[in-house]
N, C-alpha and C positions, 0 to 999 in steps of 0.2 A: 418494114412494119414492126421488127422486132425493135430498135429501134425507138420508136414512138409509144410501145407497148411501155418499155422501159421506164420512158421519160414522163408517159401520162401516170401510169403506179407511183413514179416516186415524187409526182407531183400534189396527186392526190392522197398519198399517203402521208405529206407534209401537214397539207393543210387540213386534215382528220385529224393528226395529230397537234393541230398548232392551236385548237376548238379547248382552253384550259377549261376541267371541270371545275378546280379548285373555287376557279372565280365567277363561273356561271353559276354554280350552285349557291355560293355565298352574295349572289348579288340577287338572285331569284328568292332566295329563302330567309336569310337575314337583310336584305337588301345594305349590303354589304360590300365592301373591295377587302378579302381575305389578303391582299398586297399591306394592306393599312394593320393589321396587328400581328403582335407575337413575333414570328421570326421575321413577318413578312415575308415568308416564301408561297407561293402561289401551289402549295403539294398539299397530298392528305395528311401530313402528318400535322401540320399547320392548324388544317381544317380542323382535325378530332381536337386541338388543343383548345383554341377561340369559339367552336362553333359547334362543338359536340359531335354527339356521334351518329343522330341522324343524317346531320350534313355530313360529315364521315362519310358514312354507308353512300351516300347517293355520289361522292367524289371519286370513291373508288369505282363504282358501279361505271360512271361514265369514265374514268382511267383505263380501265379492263376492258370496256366495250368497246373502244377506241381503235384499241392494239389490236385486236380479236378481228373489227371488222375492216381493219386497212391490210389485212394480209387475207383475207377471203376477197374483198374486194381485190384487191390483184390479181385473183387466182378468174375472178368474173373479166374484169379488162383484157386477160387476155385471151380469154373466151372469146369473148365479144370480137374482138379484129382478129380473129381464127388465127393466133399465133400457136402452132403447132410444137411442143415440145421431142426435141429428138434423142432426152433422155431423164431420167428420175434427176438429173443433176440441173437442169435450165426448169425444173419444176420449184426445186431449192429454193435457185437465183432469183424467184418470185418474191417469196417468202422472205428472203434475206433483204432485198430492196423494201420491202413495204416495211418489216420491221423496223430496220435503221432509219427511214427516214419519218415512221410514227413517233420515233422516240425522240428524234431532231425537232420535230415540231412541237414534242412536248414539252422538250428544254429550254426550245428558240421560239416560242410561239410568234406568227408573222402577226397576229390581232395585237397583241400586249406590248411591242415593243422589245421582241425578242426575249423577254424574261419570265420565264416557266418554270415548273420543278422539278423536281430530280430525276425523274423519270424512271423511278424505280416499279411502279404498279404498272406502266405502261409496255414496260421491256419485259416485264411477268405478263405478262397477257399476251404480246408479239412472241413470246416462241411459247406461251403455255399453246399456240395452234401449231406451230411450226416441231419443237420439241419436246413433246407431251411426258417421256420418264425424264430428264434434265428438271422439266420444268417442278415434276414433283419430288425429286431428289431436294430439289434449291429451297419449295413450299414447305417442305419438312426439316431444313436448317432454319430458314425464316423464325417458324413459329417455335420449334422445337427451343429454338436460344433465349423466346420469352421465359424459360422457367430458369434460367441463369443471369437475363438482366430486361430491364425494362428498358434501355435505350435502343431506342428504333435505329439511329444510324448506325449502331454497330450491325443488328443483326440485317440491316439494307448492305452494309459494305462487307458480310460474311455471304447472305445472297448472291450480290453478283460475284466475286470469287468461286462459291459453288457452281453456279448455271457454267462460267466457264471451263471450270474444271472437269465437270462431270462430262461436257460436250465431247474436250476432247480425249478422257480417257475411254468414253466409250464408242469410242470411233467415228463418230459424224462428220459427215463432210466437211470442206476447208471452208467453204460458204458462212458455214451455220459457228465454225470456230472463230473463224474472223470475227462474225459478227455479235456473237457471246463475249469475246474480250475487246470489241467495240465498245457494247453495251455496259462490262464491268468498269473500263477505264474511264469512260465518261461518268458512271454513278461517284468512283470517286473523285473524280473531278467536281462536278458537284456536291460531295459533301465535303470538300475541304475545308470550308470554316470549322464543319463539325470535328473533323480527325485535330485539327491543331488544337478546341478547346479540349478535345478528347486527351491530347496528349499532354495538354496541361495540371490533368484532372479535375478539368471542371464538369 
């Protein structure tokens, strides 16, 4: 049963996360494919670019609620098939499952033809439930970096850096380390067009 407990979380935690807001919003509000302008990346940053920042607001809103609720829903799935936890560490492994593969979905979305975004708002919302002081360490570089520069991908690729760091200097289990420097290598994996023009100074 545990098992199956596993496999339904990180199945359903896929396909939650595989639900792009980017493109639902801009196809409901502009009636719109946010694929078709600007960077063509299917993220919020795209969004607030093309499409303003009401559509913004409602891209992040469903980013956040995304992460938020494939890691509570996990914690219900294995409610529901009365898988019994035999210690604060297989409560983690919940949490760590549902996040990595909300984020999977959000990068690889199975609806779009595997092409998603960065998954930066989405891995902020999977441990802001799971790592609640990380996650505000990381929200406090985030924004704090706005008064030093206006490019989003730098303070997204000092974010995930942070969320990891703080993980594991302040002692969290291996689960939740793993999967913070999952989550950072895949953001820059993702922003790598950004890093090369970044390092051209463009």
């Amino acid at each position: 049963m545990l098992v199956i407990a596993i496999l339904l979380t990180a199945v359903v935690s896929y396909l939650l996360g595989s639900c792009n807001s980017a493109i639902i919003v801009g196809k409901l509000i502009q009636k719109k494919d946010i694929r078709d302008y600007g960077s063509h990346n299917a993220g919020l940053t795209n969004t607030l670019r093309c499409f303003g920042k009401g559509c913004a607001a409602l891209t992040l809103i469903g980013d956040l609620g995304k992460g938020i609720v494939a890691v509570l829903l996990s914690k219900g799935i294995f409610h529901l098939l009365q898988v019994g936890f035999t210690d604060a560490q297989d409560l983690q492994l919940v949490g760590y499952i549902a996040g990595i593969f909300a984020i999977l979905g959000h990068v690889f979305p199975l609806y779009y033809g595997f092409k998603g975004g960065k998954g930066v708002a989405t891995s902020a919302a999977a441990f802001m439930v799971a790592l609640p002081i990380p996650f505000l360490i990381t929200a406090v570089v985030f924004f704090g970096l706005k008064l030093f520069t206006k490019i989003v991908s730098i303070r997204s690729l000092s974010a995930g850096v942070t969320l990891f760091i703080s993980t594991l200097l302040l002692g969290y289990d291996k689960y939740y380390v793993c999967a913070t420097l999952f989550a950072c290598i895949l953001v820059f994996w993702r922003h790598k067009s950004n890093i090369v023009r970044l390092a051209k100074g463009q």
